[in-house]
Structures are given as C-alpha cells and as structure tokens.
Backbone as a chain_set.jsonl record, in Angstrom:
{"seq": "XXXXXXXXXXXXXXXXXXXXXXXXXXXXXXXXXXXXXXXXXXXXXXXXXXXXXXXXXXXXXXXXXXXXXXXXXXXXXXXXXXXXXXXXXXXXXXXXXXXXXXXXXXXXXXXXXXXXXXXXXXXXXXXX", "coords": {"N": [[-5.108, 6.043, 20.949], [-5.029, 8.283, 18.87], [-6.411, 10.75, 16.188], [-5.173, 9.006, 13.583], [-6.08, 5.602, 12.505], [-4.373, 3.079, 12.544], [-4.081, 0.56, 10.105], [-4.93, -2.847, 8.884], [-4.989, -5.811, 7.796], [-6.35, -7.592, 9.859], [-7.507, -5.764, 10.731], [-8.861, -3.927, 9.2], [-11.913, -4.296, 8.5], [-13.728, -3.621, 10.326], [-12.273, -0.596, 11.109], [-12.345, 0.525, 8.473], [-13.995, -0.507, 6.658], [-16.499, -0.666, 8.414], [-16.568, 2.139, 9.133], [-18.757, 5.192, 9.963], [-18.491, 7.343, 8.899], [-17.326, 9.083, 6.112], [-13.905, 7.46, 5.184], [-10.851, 8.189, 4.811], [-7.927, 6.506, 3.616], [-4.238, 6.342, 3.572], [-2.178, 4.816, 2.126], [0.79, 3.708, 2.301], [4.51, 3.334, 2.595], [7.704, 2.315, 4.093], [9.929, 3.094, 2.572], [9.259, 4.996, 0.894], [10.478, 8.152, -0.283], [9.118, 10.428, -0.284], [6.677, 9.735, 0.932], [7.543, 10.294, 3.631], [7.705, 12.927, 3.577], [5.026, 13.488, 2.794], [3.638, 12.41, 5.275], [3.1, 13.932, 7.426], [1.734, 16.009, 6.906], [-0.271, 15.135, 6.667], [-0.979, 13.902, 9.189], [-1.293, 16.643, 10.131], [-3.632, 17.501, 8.987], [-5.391, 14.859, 9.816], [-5.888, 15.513, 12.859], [-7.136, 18.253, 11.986], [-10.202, 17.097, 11.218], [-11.118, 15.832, 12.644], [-13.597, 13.617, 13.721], [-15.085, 13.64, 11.5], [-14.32, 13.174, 9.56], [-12.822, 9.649, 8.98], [-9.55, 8.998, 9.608], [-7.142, 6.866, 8.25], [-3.855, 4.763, 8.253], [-2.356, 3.002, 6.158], [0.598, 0.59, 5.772], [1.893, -0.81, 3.175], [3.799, -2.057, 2.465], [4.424, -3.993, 4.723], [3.398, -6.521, 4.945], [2.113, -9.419, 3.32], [-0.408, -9.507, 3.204], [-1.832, -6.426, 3.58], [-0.321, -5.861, 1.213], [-2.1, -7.185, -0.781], [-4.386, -5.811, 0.306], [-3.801, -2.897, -0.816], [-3.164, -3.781, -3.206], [-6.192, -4.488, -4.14], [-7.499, -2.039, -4.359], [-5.978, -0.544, -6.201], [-4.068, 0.435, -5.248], [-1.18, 1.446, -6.071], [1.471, 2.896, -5.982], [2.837, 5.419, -4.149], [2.853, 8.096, -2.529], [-0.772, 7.096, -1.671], [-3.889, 8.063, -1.684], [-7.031, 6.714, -0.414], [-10.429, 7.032, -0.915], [-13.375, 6.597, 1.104], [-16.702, 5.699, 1.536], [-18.944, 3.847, 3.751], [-17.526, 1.532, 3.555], [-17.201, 1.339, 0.481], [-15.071, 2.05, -2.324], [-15.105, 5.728, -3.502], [-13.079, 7.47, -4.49], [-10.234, 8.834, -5.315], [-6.843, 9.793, -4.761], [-3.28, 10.256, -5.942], [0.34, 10.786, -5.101], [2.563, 12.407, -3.989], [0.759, 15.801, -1.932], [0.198, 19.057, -1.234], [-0.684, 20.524, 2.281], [-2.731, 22.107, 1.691], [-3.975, 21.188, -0.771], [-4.375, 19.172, 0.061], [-6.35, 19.662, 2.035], [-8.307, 20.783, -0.114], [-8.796, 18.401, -1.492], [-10.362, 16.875, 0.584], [-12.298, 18.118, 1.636], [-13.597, 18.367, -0.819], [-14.435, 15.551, -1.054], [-15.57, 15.55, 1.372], [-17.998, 17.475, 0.686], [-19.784, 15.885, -1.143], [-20.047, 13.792, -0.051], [-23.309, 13.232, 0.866], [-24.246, 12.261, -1.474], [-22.503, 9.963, -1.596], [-23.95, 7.816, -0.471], [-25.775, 6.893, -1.768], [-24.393, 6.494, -4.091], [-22.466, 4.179, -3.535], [-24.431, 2.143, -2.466], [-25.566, -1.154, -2.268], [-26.257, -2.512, -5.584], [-27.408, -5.038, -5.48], [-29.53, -5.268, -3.59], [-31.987, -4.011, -4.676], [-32.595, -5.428, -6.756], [-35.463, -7.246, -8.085]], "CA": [[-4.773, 5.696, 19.585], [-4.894, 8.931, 18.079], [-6.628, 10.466, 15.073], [-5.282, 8.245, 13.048], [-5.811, 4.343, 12.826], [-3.315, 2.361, 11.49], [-4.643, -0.89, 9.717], [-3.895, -3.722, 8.149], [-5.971, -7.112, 7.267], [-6.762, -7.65, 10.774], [-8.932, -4.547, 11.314], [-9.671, -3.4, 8.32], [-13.089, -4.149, 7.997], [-14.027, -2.588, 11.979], [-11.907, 1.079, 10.908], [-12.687, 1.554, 6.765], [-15.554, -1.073, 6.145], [-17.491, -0.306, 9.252], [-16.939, 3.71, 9.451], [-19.945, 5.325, 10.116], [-18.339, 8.386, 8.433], [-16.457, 8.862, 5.195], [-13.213, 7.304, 5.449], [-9.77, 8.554, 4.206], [-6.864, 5.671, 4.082], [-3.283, 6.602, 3.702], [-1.24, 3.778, 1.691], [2.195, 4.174, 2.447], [6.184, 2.203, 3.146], [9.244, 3.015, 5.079], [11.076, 3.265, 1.596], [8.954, 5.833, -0.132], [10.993, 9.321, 0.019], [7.689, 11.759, -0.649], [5.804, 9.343, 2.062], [8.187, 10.629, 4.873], [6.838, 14.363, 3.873], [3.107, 13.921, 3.238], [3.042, 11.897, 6.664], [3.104, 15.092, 8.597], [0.502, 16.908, 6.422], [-1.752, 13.974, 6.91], [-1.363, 13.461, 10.636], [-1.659, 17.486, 10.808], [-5.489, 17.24, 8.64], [-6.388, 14.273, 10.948], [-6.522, 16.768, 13.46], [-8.227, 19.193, 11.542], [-10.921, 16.804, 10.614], [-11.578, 14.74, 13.499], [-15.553, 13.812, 13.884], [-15.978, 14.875, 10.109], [-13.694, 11.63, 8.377], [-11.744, 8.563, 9.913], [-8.473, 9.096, 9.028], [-6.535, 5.689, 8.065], [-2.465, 4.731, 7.205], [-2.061, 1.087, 5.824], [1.858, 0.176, 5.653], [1.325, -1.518, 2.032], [5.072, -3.128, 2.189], [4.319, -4.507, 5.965], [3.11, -8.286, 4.885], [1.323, -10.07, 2.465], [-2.123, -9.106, 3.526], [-1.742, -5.612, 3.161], [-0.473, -5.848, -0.466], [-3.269, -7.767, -0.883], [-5.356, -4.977, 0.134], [-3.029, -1.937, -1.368], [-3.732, -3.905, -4.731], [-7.482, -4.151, -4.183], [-7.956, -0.77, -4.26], [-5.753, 0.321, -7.01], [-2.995, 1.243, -4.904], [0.026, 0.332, -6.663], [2.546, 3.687, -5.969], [3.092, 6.108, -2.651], [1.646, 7.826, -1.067], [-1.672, 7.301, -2.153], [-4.89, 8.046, -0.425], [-8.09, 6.174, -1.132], [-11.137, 7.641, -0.313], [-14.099, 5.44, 1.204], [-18.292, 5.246, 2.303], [-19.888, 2.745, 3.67], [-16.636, 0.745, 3.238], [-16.575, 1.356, -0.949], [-14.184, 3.385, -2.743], [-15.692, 6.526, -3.693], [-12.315, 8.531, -5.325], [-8.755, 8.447, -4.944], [-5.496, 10.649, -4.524], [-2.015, 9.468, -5.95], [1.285, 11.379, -4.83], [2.45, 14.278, -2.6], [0.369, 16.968, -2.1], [0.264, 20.24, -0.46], [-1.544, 21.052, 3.008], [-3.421, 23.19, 1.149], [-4.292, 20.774, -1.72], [-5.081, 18.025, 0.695], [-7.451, 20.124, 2.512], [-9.127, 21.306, -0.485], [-9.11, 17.075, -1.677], [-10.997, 16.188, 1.355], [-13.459, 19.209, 1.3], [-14.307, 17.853, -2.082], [-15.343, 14.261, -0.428], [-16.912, 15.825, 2.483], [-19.017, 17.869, 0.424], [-19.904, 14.518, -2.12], [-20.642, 12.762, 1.337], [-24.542, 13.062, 1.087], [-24.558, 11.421, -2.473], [-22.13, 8.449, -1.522], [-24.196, 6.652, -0.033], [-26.316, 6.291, -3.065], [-23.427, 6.187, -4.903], [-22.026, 3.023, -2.543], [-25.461, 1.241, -2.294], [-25.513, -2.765, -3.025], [-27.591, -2.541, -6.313], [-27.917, -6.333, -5.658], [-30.578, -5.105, -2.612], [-32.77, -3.486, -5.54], [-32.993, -6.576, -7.853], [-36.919, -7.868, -7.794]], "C": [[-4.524, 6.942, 18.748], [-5.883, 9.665, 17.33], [-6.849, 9.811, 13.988], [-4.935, 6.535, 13.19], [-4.747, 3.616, 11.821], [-4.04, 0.908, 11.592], [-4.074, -1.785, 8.991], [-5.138, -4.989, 8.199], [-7.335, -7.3, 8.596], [-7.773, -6.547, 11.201], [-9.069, -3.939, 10.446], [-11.381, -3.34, 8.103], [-14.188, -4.025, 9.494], [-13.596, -1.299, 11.284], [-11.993, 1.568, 9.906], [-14.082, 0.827, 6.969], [-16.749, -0.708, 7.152], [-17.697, 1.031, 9.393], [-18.321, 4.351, 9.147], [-20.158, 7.159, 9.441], [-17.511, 8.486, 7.616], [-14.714, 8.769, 5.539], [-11.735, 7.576, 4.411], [-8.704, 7.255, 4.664], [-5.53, 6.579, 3.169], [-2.526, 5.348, 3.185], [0.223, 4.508, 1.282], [3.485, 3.023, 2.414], [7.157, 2.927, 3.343], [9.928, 3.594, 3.659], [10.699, 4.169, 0.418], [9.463, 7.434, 0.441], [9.859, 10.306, 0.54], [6.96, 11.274, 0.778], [6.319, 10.157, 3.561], [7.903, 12.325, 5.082], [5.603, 14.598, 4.292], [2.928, 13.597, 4.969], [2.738, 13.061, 7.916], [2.201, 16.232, 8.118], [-0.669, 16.443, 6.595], [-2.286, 13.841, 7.903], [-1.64, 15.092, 11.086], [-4.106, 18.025, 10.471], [-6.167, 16.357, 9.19], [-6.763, 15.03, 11.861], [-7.157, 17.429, 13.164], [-10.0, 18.773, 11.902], [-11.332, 16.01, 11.445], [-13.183, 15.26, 13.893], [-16.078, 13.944, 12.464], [-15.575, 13.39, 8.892], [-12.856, 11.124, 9.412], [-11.033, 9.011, 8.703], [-7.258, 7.416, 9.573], [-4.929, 5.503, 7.534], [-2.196, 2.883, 7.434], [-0.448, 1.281, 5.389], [1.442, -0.712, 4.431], [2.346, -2.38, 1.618], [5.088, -4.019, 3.5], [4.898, -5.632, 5.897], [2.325, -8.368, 3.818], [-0.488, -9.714, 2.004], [-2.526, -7.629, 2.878], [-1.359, -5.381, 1.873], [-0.907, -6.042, -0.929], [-4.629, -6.243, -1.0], [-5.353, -3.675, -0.98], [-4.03, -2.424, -3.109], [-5.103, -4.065, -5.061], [-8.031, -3.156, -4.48], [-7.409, 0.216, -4.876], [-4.335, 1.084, -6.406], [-1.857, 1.172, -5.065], [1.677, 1.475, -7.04], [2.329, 4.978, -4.972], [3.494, 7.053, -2.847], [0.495, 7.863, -2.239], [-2.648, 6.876, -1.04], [-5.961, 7.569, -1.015], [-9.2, 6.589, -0.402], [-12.438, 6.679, 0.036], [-15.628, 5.913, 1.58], [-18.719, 4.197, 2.311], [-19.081, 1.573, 3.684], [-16.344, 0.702, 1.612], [-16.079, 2.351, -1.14], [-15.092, 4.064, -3.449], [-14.779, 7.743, -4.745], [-10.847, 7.872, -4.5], [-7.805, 9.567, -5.438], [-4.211, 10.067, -5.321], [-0.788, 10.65, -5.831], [1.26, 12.584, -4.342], [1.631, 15.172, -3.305], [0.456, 17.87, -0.86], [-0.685, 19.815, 0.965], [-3.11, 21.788, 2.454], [-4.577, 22.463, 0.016], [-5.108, 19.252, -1.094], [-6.199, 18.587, 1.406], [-8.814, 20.166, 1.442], [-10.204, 19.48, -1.42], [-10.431, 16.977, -0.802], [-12.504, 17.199, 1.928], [-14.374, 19.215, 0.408], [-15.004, 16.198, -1.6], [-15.856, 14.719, 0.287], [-18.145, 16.185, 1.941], [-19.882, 16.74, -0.729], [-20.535, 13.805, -1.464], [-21.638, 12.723, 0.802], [-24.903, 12.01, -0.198], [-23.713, 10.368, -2.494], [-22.998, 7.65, -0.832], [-25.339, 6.092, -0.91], [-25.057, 5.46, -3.743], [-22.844, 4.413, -4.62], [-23.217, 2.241, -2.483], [-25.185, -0.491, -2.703], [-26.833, -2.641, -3.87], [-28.686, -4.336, -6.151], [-29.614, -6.489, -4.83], [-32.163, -4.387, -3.856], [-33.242, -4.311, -6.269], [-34.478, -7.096, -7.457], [-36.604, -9.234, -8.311]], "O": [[-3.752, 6.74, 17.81], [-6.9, 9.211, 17.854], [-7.911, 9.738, 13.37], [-3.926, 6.108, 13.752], [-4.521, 3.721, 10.616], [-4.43, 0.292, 12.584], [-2.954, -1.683, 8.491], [-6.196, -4.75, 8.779], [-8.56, -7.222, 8.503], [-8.713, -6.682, 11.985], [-9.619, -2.901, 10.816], [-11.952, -2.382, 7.583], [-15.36, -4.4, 9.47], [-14.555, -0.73, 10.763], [-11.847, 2.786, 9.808], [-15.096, 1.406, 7.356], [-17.872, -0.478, 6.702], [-18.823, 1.384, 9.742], [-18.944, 4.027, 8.136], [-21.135, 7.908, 9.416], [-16.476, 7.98, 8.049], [-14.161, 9.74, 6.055], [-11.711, 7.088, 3.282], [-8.603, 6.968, 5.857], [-5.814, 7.348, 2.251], [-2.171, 4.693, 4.164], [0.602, 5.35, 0.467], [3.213, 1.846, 2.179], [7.429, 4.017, 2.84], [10.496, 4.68, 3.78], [11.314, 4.268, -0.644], [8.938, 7.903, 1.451], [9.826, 10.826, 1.655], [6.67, 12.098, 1.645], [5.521, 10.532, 4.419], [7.863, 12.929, 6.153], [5.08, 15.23, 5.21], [2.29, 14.298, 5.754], [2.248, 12.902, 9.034], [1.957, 17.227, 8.8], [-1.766, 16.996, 6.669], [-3.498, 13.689, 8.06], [-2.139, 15.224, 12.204], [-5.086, 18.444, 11.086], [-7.381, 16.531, 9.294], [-7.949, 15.358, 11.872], [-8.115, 17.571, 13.923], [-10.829, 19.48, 12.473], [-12.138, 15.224, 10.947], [-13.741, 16.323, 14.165], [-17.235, 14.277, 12.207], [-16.169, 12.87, 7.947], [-12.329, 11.709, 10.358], [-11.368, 9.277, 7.549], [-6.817, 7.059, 10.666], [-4.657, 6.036, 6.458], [-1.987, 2.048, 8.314], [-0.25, 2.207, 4.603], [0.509, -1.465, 4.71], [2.195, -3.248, 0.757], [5.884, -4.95, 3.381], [6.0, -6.016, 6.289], [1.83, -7.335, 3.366], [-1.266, -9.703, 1.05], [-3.304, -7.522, 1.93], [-2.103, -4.614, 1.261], [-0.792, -5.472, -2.014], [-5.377, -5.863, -1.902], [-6.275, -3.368, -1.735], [-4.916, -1.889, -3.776], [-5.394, -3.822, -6.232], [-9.174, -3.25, -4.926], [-7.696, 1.4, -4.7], [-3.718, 2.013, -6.928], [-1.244, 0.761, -4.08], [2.592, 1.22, -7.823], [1.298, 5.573, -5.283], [4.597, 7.124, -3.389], [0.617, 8.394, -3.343], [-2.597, 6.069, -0.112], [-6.074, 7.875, -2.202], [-9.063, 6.554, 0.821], [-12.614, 5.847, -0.854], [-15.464, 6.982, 2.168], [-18.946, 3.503, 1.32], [-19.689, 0.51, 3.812], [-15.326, 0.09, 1.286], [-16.288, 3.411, -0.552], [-15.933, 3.416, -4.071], [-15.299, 8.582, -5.481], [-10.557, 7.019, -3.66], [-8.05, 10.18, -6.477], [-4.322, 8.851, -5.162], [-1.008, 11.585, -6.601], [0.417, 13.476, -4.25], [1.565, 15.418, -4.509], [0.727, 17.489, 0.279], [-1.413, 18.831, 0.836], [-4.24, 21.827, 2.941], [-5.716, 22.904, -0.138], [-6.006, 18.557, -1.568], [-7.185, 17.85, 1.376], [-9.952, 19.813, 1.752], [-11.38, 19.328, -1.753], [-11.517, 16.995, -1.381], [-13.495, 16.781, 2.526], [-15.5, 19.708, 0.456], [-16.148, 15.909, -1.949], [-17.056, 14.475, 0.16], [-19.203, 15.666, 2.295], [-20.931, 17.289, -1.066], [-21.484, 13.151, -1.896], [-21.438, 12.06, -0.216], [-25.692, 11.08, -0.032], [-23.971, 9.59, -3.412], [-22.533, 6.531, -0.612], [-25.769, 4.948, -0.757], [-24.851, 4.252, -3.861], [-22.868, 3.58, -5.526], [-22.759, 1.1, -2.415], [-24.424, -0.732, -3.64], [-27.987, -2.635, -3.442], [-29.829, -4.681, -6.452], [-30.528, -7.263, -5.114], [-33.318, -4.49, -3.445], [-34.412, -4.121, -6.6], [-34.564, -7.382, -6.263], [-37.465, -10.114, -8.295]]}, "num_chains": 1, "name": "protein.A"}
C-alpha cells in the first residue's frame, strides 16, 4: 500500500479514527491545479515521516460519501490537510505549501502530540 492510505467512507474510521498515531489527511480532486503540485511534496514527507504520523489522501470530488466527510471537517477548498488524534481534529492546513513549510507544519503537530490526547478526550467520560 505504501506510506500513504487513500480513504474514503469505507475505511475511514480503521486509517484516521483508529490511528494509534497522529494522523495527517490530504483532501484533494483531479481538477484542483495546486493539488497536482503539493501531491509530490506530500507523498515525498510520507516518507520522511513514516512510524511518526499516518499519512492520509481522501479524493473529496470521488462520491457522495467523501463530500460528506470533506465537509465534516471543514474542508471546503484544495488541497487541504486536516490534522487528527485519536480520530479528532486537532488543527488544519489550507492551500499549497512548500516542502519546507510542510515539514515545519507537521513538526508543529508532532511536537503538540503529547497534549492531544487531552486535548481529544470525550469530556462526556468525566461527567459524574
């Protein structure tokens, strides 16, 4: 498979909601110009980063489902990356960026990691 998983309704909630390590998604479509650049900065930082973040690309013009999700999560213009723990969003990206700028993005969630999972908690588990 890769680095990166490509998802969509059907396995979404096995490769973001289940990750057992902060997860980066990739919302993208064939018909976004900029998307056809980042995609090769993205698939070269999956590499980087493998073991450290799942790296995710949802097709957000696919089907129905996926727009579904895209708009769940705020994602409503390409490329945009949504950042995840635990399966909740934690931060978010919107439009091309550098190698350089995506590294220093995802350096900024790695190092954040230890306090998402406070951050992400179900307060509902706290209620007396």
């Amino acid at each position: 498979m890769g680095a990166i998983a490509e998802v969509g309704a059907s396995n979404w909630e096995q490769e973001v909601a289940r990750s057992t390590v902060p997860a980066v998604v990739y919302f993208w479509h064939n018909q976004c110009p900029w998307c056809s650049r980042f995609t090769q900065i993205f698939d070269v930082a999956a590499q980087e980063y493998v073991g450290k973040m799942k790296f995710a690309r949802l097709n957000m013009l696919e089907n129905p489902s996926n727009q579904e999700i895209a708009s769940n999560y705020g994602a409503m213009s390409t490329p945009t990356l949504v950042f995840f723990c635990n399966g909740r969003p934690i931060g978010q990206a919107v439009g091309f960026m550098s190698e350089e700028d995506l590294k220093k993005t995802l350096d900024s969630v790695l190092g954040r990691y230890r306090s998402c999972l406070t951050q992400s908690s179900d307060l509902r588990s706290y209620i007396v």
